[in-house]
C-alpha positions as CSV (number, residue, x, y, z in Angstrom):
1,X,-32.4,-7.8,-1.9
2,X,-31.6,-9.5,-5.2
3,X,-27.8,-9.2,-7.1
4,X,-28.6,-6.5,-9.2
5,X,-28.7,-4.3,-6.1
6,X,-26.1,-5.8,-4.1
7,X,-23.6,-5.0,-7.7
8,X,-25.3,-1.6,-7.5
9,X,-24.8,-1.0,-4.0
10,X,-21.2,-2.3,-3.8
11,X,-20.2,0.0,-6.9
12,X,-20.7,3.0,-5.3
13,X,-18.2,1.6,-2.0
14,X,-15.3,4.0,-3.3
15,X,-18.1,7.1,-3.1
16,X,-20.1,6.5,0.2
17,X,-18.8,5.3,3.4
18,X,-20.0,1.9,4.6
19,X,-22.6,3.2,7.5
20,X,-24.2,4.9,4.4
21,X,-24.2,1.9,2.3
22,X,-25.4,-0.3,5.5
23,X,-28.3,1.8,6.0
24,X,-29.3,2.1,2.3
25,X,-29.8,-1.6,2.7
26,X,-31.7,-1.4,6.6
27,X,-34.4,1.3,5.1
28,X,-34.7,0.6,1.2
29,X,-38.4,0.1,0.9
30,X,-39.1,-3.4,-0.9
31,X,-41.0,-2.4,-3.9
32,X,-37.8,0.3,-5.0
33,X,-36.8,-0.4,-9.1
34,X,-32.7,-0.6,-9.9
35,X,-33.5,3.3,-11.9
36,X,-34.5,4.7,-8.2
37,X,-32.0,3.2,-5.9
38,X,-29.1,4.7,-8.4
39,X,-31.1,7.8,-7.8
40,X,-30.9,7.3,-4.3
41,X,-27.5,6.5,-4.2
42,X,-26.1,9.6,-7.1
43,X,-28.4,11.7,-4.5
44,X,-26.2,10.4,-1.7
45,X,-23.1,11.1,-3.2
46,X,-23.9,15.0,-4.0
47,X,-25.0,15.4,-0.7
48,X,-21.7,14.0,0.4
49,X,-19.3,15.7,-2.2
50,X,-21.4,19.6,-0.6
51,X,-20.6,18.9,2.5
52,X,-17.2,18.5,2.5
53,X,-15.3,21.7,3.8
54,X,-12.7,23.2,1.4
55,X,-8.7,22.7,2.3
56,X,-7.8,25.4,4.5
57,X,-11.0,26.2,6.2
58,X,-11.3,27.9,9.6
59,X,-13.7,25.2,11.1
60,X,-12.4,25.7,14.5
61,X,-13.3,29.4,14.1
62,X,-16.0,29.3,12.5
63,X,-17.2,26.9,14.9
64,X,-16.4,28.9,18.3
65,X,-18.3,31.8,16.6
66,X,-21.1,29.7,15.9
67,X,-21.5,27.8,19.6
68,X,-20.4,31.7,21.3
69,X,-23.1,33.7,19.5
70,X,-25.8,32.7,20.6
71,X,-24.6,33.7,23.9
């Protein structure tokens, strides 16, 4: 990985966790252009800005309902 993608990579640190970052690196096919890995990684950081639950969410109730109702 050259140090255009390292920069890249490491400019997004305050947005993505490390274990994200780390396995950007592991499975980043070789042939990838510095245009799709900030696709990629933008990608990445919608995914991760959904899925965090609003301040004062019931998770703990929402998640007994969800494990009991199958049941």
């Amino acid at each position: 990985m050259n140090k255009e993608f390292k920069t890249l990579i490491e400019s997004y640190s305050d947005k993505l966790s490390e274990k994200v970052l780390s396995d950007v690196v592991e499975y980043l096919p070789a042939k990838v252009t510095k245009k799709q890995l900030k696709e990629i990684l933008d990608k990445l950081v919608d995914i991760t800005e959904r899925s965090v639950i609003n301040p004062g969410e019931c998770v703990g109730l929402v998640s007994a309902e969800s494990i009991g109702e199958p049941g």
